[in-house]
Steps between C-alpha positions, in 0.01 A plus 500: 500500500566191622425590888204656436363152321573320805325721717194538321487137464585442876206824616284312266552130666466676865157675377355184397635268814290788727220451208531136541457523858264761566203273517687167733835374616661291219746267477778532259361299207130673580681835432599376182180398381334769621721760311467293172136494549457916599735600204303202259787330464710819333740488810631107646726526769790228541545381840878605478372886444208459795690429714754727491241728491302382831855450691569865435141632505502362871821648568384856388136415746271500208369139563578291770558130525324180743787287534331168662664302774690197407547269761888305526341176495284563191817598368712220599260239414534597121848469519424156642309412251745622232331776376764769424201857554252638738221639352464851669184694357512881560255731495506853416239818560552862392666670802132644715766819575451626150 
């Protein structure tokens, strides 16, 4: 009984990550406004069940991710600067092979 929760739950987050998308590319935390807002606010999302979901929704070709360029020197200049993170925004569209 168990299983079968877990994949309805996970068919329903992948339906409403294509819903969330099928009107723009969205970033992570626009997906998760954007499902709280379609399902008015019956369904929130946690980031650490998105983006699971996204990482393997990718995998499987369903939506595909812009990974931007980040340049070494950006990079090195915040660890100059003592900052411990880059900030790299991704964003993701429903797969256009579906």
């Amino acid at each position: 009984m168990g299983q079968k929760r877990i994949a309805l739950l996970r068919g329903t987050l992948d339906l409403l990550v294509l819903k969330a998308l099928s009107l723009e590319p969205l970033q992570g935390v626009g997906i998760s406004r954007r499902i709280t807002q379609i399902t008015k606010e019956a369904f929130q999302v946690s980031f650490g069940s998105l983006f699971p979901a996204l990482h393997r929704m990718e995998e499987s070709g369903w939506v595909e991710a812009e990974w931007p360029r980040v340049q070494c020197d950006s990079v090195e200049s915040s660890r100059s600067s003592g900052s411990s993170s880059v900030l790299i925004v991704v964003l993701f569209t429903a797969a256009s092979s579906m």
